[in-house]
PDB file of the backbone (N, CA, C, O) and the ligand in Angstrom, with CONECT records:
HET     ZN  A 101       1
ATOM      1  N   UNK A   1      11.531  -8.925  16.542  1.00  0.00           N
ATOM      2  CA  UNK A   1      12.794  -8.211  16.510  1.00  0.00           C
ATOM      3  C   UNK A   1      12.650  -6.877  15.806  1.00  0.00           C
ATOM      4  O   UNK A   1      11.931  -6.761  14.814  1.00  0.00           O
ATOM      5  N   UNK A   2      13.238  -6.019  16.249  1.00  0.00           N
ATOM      6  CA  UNK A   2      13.294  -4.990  16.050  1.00  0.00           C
ATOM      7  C   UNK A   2      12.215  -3.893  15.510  1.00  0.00           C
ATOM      8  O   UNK A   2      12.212  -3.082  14.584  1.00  0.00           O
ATOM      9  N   UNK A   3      11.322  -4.255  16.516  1.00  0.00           N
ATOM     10  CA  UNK A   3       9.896  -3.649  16.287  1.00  0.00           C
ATOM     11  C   UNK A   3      10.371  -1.750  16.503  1.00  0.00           C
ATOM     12  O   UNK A   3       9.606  -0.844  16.174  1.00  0.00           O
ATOM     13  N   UNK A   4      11.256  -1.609  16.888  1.00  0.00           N
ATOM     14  CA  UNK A   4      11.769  -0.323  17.147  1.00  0.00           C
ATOM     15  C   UNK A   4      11.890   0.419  16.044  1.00  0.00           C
ATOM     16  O   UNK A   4      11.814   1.643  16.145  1.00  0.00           O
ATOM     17  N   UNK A   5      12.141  -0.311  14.566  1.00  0.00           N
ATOM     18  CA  UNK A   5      12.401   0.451  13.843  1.00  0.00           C
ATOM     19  C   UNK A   5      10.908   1.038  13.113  1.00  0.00           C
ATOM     20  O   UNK A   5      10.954   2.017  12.369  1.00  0.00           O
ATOM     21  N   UNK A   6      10.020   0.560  13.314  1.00  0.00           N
ATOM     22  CA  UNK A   6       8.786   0.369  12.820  1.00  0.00           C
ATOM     23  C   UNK A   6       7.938   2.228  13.229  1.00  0.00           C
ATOM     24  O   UNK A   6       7.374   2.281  14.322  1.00  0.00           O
ATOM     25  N   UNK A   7       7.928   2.937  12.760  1.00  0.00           N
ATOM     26  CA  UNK A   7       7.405   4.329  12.276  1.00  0.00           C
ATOM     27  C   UNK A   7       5.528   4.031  12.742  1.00  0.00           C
ATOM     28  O   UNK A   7       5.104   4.562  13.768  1.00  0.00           O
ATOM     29  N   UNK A   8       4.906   3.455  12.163  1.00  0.00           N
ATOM     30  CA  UNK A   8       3.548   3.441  12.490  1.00  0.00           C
ATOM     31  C   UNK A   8       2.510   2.403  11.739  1.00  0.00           C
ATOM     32  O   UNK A   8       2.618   2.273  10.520  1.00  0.00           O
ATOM     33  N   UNK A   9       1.568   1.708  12.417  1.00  0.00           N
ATOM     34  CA  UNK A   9       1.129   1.008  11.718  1.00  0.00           C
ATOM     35  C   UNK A   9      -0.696   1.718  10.852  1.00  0.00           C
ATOM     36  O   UNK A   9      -1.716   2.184  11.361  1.00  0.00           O
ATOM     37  N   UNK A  10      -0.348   1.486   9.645  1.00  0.00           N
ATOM     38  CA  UNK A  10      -1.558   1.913   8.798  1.00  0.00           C
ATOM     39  C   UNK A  10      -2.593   0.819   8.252  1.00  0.00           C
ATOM     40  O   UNK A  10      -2.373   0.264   7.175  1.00  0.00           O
ATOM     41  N   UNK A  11      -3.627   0.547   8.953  1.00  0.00           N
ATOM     42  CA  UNK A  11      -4.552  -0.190   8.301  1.00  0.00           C
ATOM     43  C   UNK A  11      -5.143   0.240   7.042  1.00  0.00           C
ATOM     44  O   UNK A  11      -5.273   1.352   6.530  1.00  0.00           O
ATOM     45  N   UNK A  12      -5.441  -0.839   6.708  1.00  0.00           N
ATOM     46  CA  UNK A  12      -6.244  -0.300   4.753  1.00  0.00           C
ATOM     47  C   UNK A  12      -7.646  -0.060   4.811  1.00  0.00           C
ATOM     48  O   UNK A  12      -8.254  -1.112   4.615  1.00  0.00           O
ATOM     49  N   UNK A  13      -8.288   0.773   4.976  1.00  0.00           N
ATOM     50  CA  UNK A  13      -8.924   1.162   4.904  1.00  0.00           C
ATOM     51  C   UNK A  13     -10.352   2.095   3.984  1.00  0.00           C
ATOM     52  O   UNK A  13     -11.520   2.388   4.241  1.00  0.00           O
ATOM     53  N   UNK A  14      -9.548   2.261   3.021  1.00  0.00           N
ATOM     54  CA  UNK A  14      -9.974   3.193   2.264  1.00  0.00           C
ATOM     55  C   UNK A  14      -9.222   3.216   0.978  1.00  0.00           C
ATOM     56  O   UNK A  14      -8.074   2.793   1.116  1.00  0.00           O
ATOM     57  N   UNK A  15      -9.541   3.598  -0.275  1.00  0.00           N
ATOM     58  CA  UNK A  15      -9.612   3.458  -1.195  1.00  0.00           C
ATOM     59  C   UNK A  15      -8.508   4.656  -1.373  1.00  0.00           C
ATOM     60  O   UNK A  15      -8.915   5.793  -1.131  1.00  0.00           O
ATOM     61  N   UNK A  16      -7.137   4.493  -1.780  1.00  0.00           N
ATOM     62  CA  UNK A  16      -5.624   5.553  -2.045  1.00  0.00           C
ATOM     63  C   UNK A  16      -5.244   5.672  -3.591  1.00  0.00           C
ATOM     64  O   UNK A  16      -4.171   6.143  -3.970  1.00  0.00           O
ATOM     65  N   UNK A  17      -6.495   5.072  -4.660  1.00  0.00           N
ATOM     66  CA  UNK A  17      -6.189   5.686  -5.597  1.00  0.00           C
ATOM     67  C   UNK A  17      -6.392   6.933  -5.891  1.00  0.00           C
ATOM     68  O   UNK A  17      -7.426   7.436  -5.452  1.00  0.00           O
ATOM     69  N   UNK A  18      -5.296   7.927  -6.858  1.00  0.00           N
ATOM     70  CA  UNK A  18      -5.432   8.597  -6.993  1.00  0.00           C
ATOM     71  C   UNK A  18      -5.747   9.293  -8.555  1.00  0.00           C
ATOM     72  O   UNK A  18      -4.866  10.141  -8.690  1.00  0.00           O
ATOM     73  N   UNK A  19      -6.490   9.294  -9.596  1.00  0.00           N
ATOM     74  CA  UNK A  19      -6.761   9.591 -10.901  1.00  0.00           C
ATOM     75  C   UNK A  19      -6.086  10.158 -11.620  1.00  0.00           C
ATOM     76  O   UNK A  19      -6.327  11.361 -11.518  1.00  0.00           O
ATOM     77  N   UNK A  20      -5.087   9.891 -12.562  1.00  0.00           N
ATOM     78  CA  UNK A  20      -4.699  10.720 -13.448  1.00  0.00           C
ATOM     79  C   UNK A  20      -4.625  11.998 -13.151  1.00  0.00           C
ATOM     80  O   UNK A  20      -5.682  12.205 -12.554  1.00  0.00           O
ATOM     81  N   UNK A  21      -3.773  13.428 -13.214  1.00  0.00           N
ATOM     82  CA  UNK A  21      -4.684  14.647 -13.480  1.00  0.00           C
ATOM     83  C   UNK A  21      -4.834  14.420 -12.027  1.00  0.00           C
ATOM     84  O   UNK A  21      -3.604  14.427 -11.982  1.00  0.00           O
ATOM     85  N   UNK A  22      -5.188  14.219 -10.757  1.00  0.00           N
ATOM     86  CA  UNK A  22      -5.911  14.713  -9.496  1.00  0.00           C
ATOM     87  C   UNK A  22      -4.615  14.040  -8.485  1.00  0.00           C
ATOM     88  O   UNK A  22      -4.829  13.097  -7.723  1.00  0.00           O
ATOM     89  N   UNK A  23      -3.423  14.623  -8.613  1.00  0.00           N
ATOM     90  CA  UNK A  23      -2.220  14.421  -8.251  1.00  0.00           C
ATOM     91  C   UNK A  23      -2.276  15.024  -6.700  1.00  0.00           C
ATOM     92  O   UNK A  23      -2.439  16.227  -6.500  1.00  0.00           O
ATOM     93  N   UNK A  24      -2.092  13.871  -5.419  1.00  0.00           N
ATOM     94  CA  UNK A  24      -2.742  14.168  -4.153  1.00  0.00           C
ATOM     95  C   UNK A  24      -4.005  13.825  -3.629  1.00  0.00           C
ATOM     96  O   UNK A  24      -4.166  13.674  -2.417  1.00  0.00           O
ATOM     97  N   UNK A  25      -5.315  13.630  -4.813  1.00  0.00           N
ATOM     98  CA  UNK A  25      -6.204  13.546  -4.509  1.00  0.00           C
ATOM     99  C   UNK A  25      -7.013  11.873  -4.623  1.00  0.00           C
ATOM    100  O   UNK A  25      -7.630  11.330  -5.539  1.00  0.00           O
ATOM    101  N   UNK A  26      -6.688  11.479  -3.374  1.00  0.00           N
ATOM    102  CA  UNK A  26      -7.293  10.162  -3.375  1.00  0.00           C
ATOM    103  C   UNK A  26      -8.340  10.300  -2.830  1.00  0.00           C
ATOM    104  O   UNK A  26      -8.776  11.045  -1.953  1.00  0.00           O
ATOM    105  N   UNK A  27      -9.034   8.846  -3.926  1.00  0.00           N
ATOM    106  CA  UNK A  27     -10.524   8.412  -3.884  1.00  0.00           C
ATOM    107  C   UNK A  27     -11.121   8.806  -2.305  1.00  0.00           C
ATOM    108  O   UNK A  27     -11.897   9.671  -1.899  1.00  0.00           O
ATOM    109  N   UNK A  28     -10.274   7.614  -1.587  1.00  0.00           N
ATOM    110  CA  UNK A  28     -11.349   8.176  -0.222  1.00  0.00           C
ATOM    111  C   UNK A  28     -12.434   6.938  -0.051  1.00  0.00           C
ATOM    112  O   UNK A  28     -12.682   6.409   1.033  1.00  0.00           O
ATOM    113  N   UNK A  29     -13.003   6.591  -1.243  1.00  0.00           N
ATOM    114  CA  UNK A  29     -14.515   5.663  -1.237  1.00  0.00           C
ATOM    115  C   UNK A  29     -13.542   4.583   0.068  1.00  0.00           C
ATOM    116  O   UNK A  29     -12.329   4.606   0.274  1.00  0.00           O
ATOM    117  N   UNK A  30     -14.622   3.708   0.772  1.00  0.00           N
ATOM    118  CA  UNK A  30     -13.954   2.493   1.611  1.00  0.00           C
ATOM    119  C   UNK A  30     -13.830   1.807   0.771  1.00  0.00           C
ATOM    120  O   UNK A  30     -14.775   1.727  -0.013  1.00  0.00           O
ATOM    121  N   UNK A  31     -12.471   0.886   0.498  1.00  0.00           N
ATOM    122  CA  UNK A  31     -11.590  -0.466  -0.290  1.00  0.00           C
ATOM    123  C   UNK A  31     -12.894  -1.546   0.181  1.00  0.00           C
ATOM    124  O   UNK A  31     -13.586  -1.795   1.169  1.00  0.00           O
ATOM    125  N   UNK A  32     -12.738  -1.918  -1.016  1.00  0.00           N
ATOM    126  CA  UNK A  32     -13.461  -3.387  -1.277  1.00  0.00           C
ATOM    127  C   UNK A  32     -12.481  -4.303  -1.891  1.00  0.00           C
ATOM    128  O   UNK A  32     -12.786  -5.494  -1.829  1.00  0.00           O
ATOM    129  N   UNK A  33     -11.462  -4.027  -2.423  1.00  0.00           N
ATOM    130  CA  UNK A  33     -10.122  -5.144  -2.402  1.00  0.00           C
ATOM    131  C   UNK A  33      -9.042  -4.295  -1.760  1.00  0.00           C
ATOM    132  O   UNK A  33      -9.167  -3.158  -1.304  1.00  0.00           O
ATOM    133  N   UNK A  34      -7.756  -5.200  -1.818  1.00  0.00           N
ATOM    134  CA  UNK A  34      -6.637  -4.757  -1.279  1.00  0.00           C
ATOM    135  C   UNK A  34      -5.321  -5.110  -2.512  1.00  0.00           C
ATOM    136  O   UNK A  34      -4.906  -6.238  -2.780  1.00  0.00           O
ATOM    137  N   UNK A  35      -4.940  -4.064  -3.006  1.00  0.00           N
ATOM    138  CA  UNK A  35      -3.928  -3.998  -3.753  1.00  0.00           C
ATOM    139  C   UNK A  35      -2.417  -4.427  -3.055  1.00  0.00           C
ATOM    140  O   UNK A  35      -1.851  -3.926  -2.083  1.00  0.00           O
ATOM    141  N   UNK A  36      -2.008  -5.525  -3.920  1.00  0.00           N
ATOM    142  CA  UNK A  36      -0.559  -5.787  -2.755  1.00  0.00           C
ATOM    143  C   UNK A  36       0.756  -5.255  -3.993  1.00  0.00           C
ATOM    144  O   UNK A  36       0.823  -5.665  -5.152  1.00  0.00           O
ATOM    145  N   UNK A  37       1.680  -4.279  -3.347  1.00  0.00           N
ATOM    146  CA  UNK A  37       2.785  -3.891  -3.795  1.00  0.00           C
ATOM    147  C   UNK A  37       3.977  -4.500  -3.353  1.00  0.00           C
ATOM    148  O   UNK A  37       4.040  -5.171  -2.322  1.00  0.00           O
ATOM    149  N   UNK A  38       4.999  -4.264  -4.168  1.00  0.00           N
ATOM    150  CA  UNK A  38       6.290  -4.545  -3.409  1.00  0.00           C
ATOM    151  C   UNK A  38       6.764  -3.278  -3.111  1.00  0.00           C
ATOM    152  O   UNK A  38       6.614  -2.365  -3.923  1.00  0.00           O
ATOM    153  N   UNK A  39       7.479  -3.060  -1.738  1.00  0.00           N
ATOM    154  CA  UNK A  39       7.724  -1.552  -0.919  1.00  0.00           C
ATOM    155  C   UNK A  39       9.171  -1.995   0.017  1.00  0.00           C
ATOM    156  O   UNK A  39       9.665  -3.109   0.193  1.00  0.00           O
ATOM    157  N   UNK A  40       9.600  -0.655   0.514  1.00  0.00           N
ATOM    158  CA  UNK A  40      10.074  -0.206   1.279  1.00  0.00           C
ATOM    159  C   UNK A  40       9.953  -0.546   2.818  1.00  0.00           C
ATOM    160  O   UNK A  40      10.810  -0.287   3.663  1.00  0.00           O
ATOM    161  N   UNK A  41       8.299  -1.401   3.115  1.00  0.00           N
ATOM    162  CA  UNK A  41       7.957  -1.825   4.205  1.00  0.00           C
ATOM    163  C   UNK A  41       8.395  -2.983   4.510  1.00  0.00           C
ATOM    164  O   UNK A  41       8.507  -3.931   3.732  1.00  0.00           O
ATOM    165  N   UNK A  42       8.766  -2.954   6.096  1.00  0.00           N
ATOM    166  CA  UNK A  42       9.187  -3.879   7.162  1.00  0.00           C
ATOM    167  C   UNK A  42       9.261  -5.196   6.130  1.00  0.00           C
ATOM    168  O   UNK A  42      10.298  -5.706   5.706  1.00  0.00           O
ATOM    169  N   UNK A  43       7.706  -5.668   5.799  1.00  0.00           N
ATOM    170  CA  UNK A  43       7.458  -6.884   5.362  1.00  0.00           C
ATOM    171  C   UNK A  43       7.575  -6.752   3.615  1.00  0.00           C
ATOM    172  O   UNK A  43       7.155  -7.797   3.118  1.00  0.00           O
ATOM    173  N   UNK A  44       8.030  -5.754   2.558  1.00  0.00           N
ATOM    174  CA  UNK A  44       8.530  -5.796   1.448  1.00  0.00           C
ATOM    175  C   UNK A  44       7.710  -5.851   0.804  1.00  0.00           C
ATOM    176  O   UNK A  44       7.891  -6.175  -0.370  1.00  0.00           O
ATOM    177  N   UNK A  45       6.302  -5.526   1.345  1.00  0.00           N
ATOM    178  CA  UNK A  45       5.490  -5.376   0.673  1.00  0.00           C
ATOM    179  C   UNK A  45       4.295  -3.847   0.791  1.00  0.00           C
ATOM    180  O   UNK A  45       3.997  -3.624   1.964  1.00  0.00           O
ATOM    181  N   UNK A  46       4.041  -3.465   0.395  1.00  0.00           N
ATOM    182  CA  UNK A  46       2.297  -2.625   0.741  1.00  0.00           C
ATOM    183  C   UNK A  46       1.112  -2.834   0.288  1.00  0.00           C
ATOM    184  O   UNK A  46       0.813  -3.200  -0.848  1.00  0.00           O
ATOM    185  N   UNK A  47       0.180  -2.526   1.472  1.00  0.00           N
ATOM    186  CA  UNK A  47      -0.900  -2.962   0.522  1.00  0.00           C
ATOM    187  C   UNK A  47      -1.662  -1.340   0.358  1.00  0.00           C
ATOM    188  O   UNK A  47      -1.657  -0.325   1.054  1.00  0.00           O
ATOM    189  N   UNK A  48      -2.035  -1.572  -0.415  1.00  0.00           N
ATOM    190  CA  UNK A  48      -3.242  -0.036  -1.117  1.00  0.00           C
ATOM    191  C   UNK A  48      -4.563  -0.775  -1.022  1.00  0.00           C
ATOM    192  O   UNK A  48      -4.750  -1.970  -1.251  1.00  0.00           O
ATOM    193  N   UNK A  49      -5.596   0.291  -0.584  1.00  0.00           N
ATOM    194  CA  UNK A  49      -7.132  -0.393  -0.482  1.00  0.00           C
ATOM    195  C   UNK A  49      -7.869   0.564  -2.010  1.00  0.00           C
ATOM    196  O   UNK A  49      -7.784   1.737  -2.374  1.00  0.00           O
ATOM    197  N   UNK A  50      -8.269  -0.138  -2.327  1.00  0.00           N
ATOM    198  CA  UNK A  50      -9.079  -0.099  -3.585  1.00  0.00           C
ATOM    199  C   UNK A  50     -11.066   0.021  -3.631  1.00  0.00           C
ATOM    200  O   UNK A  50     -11.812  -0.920  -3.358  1.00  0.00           O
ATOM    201  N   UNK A  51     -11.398   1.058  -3.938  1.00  0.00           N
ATOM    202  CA  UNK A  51     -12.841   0.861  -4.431  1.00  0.00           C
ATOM    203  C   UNK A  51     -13.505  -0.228  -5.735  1.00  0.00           C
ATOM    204  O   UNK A  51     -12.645  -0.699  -6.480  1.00  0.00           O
ATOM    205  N   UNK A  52     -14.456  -0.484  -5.918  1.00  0.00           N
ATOM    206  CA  UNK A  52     -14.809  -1.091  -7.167  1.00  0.00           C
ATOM    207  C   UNK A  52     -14.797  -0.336  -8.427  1.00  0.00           C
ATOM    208  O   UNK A  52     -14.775  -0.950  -9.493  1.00  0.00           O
ATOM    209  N   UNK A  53     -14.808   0.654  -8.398  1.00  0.00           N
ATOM    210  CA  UNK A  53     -14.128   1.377  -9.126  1.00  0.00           C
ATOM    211  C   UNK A  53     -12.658   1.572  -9.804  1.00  0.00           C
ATOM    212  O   UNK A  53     -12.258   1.748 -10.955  1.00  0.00           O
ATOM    213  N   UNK A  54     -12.065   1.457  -8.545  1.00  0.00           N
ATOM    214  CA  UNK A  54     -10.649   2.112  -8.786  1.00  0.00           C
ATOM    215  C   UNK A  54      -9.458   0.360  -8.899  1.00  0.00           C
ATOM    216  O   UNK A  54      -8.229   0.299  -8.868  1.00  0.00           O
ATOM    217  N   UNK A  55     -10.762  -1.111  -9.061  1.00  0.00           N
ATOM    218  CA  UNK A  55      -9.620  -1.918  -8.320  1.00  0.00           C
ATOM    219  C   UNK A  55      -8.901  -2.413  -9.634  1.00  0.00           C
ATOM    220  O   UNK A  55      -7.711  -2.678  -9.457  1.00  0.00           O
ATOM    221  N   UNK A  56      -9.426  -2.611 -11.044  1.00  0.00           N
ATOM    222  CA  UNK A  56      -8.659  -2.694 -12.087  1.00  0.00           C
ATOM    223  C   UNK A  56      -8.092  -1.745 -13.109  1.00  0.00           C
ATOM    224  O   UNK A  56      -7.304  -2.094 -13.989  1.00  0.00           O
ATOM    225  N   UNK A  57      -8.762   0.064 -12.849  1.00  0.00           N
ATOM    226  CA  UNK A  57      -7.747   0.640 -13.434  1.00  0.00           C
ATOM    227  C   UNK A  57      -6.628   0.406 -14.231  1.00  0.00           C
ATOM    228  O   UNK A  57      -6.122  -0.647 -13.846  1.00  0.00           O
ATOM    229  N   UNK A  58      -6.172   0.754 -14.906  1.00  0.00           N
ATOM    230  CA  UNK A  58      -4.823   0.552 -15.699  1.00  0.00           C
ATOM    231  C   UNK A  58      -4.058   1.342 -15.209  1.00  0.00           C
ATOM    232  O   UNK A  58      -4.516   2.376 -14.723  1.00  0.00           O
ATOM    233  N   UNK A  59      -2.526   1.059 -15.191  1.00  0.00           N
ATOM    234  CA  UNK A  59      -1.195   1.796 -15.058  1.00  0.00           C
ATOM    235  C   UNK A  59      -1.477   2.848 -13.766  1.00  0.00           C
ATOM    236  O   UNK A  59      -2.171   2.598 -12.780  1.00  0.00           O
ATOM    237  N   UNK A  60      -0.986   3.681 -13.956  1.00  0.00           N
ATOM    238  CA  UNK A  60      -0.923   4.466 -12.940  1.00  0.00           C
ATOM    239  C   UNK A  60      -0.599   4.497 -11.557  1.00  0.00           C
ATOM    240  O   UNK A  60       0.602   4.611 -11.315  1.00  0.00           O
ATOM    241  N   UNK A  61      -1.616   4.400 -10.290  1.00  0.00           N
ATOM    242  CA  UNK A  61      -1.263   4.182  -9.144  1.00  0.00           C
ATOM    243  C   UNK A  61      -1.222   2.845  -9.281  1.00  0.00           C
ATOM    244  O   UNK A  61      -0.311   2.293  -8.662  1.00  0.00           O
ATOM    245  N   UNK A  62      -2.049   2.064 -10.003  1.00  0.00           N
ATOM    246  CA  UNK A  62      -2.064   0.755 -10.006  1.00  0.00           C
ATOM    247  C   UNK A  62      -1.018  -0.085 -10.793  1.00  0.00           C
ATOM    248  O   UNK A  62      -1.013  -1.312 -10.883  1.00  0.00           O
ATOM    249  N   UNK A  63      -0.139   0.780 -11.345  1.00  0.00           N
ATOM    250  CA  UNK A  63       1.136   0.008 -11.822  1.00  0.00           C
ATOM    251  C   UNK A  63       2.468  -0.789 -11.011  1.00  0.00           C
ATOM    252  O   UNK A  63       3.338  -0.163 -10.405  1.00  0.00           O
ATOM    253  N   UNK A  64       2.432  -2.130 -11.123  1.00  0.00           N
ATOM    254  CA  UNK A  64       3.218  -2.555  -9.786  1.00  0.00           C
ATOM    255  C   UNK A  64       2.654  -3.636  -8.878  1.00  0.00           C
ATOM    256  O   UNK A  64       3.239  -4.430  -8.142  1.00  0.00           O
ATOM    257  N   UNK A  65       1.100  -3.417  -9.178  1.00  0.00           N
ATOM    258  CA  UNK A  65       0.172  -4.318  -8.399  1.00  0.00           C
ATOM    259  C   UNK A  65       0.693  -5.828  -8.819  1.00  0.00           C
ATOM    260  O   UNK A  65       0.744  -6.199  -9.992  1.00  0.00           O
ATOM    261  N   UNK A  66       1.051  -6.594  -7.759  1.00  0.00           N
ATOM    262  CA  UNK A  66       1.503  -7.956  -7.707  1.00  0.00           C
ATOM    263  C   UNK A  66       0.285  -9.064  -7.658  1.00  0.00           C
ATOM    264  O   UNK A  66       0.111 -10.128  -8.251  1.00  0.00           O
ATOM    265  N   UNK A  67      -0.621  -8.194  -6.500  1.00  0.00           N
ATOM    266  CA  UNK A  67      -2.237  -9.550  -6.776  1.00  0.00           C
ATOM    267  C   UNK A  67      -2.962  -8.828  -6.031  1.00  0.00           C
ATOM    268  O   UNK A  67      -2.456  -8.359  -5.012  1.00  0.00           O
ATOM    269  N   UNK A  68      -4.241  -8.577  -6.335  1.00  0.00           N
ATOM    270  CA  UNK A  68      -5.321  -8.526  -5.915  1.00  0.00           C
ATOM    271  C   UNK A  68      -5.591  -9.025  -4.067  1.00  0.00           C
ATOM    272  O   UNK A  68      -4.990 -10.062  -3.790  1.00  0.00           O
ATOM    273  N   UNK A  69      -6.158  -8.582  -3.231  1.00  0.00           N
ATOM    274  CA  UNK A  69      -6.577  -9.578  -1.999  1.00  0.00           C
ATOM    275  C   UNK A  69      -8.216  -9.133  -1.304  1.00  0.00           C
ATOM    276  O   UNK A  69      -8.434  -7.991  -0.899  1.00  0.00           O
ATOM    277  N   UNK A  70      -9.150 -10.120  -1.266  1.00  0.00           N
ATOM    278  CA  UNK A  70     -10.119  -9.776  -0.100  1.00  0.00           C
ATOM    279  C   UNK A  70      -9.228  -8.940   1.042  1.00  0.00           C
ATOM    280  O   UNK A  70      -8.120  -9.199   1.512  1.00  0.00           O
ATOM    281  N   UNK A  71     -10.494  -7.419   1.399  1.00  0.00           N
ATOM    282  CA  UNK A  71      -9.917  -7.179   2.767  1.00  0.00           C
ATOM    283  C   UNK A  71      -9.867  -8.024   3.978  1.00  0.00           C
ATOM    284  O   UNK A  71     -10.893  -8.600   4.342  1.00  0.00           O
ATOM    285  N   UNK A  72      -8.847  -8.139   4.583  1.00  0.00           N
ATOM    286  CA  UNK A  72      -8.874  -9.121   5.858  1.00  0.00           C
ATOM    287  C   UNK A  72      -7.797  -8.584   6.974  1.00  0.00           C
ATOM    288  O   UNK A  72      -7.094  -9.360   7.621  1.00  0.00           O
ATOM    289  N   UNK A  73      -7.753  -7.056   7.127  1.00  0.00           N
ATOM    290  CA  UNK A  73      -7.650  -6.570   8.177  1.00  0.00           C
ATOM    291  C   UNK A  73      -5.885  -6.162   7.883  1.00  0.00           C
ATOM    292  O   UNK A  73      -5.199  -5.886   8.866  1.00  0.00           O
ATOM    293  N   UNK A  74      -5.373  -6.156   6.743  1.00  0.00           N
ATOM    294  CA  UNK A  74      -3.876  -5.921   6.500  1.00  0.00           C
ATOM    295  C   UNK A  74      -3.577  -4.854   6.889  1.00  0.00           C
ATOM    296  O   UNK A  74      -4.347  -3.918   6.674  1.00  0.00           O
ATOM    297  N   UNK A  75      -2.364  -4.651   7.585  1.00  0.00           N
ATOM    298  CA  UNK A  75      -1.929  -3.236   7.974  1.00  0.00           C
ATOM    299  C   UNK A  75      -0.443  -2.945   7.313  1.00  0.00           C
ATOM    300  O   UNK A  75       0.216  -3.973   7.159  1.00  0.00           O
ATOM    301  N   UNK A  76      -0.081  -2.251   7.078  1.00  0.00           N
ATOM    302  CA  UNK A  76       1.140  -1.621   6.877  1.00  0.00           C
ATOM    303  C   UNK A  76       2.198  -1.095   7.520  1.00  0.00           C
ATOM    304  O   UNK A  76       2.615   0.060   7.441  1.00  0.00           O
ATOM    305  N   UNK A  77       2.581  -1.919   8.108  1.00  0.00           N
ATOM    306  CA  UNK A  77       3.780  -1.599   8.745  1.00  0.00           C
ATOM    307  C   UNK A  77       4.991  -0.420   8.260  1.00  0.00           C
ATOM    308  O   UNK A  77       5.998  -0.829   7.683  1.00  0.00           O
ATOM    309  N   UNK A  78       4.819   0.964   8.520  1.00  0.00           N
ATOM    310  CA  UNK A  78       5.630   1.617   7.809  1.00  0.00           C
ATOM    311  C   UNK A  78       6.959   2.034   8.374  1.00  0.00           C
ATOM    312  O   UNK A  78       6.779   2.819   9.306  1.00  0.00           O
ATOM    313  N   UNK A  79       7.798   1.872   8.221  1.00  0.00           N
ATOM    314  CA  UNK A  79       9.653   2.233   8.778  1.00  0.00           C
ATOM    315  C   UNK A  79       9.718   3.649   8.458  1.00  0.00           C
ATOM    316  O   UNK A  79       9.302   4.176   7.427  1.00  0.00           O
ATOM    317  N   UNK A  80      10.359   4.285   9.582  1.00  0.00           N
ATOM    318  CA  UNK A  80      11.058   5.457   9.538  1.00  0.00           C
ATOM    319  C   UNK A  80      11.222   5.979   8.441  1.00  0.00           C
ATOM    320  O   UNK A  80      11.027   5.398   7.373  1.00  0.00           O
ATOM    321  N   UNK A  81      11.627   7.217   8.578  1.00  0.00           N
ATOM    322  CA  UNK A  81      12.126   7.876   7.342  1.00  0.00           C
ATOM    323  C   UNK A  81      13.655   7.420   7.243  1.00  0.00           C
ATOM    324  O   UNK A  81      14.174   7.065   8.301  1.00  0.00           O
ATOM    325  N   UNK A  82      14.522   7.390   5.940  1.00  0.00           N
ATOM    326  CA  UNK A  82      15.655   7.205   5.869  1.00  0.00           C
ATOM    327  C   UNK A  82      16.171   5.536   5.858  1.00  0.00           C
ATOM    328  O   UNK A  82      17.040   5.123   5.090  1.00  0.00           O
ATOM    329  N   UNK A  83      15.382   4.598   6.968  1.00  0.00           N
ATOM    330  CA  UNK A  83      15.716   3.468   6.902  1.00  0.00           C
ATOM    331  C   UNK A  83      15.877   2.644   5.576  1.00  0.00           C
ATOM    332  O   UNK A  83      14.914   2.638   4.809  1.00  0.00           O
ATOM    333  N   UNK A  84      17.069   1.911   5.221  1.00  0.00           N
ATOM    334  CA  UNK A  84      17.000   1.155   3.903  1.00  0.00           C
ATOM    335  C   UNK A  84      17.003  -0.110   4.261  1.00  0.00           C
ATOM    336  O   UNK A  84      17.589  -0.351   5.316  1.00  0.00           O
ATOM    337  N   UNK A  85      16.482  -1.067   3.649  1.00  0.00           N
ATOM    338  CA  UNK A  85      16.515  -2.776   4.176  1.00  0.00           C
ATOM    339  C   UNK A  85      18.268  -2.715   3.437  1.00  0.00           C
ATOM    340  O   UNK A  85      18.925  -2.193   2.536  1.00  0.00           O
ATOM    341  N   UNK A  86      18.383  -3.945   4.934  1.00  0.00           N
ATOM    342  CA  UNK A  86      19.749  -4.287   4.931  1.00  0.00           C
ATOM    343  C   UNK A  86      20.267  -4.947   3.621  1.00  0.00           C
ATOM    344  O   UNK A  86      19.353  -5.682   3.246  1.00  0.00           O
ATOM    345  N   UNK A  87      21.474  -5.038   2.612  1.00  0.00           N
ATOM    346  CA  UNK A  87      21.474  -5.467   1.462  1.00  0.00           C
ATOM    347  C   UNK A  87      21.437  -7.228   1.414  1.00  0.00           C
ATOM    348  O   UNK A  87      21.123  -7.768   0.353  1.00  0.00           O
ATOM    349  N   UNK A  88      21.754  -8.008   2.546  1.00  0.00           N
ATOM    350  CA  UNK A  88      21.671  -8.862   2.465  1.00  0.00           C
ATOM    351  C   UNK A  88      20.190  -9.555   2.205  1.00  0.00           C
ATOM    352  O   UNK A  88      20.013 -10.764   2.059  1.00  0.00           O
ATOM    353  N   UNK A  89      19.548  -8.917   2.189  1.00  0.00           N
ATOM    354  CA  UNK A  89      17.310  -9.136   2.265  1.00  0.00           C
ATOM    355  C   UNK A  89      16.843  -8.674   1.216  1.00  0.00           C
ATOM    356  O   UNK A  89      15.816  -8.988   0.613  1.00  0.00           O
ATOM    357  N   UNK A  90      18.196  -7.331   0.824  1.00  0.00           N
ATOM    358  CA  UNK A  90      17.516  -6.627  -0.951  1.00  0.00           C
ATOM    359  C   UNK A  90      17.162  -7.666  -2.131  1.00  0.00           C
ATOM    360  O   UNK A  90      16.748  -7.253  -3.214  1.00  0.00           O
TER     361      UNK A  90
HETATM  362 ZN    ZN A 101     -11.438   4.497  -5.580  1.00  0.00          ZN2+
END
């Protein structure tokens, strides 16, 4: 249902931390874990891909992180601009 509202799907791929100080500038390295957030997305969640480097960091981009995951092909379902989840699901 309502796959219509759905903007584009983003696989994890790559490592979206971004360092202190280097505001815009993500890692880039390929994710060796998958950071799971709670979001704005379809499924209320996002995931961020992480280097070995970047996967226990403190605070920052990584503030929010709910659990850790092996990559296993997660994509991100991202919604339109403007769309808000309905309040009955908030
Ligand atoms: Zn990294």
């Amino acid at each position: 249902m309502a796959r219509d509202r759905v903007a584009h799907a983003s696989p994890v791929t790559v490592c979206t931390y971004a360092p202190p100080g280097t505001y815009g500038h993500e890692c880039g390295k390929p994710a060796t874990v998958v950071a799971v957030k709670t979001s704005d997305t379809e499924s209320g969640i996002y995931y961020a891909g992480r280097c070995k480097d970047h996967a226990h960091a403190p605070g920052h981009d990584n503030a929010g992180i709910i659990r850790l995951e092996p990559i296993n092909g997660q994509v991100n379902m991202l919604l339109p601009c403007g769309w808000q989840r309905p309040e009955s699901v908030a």
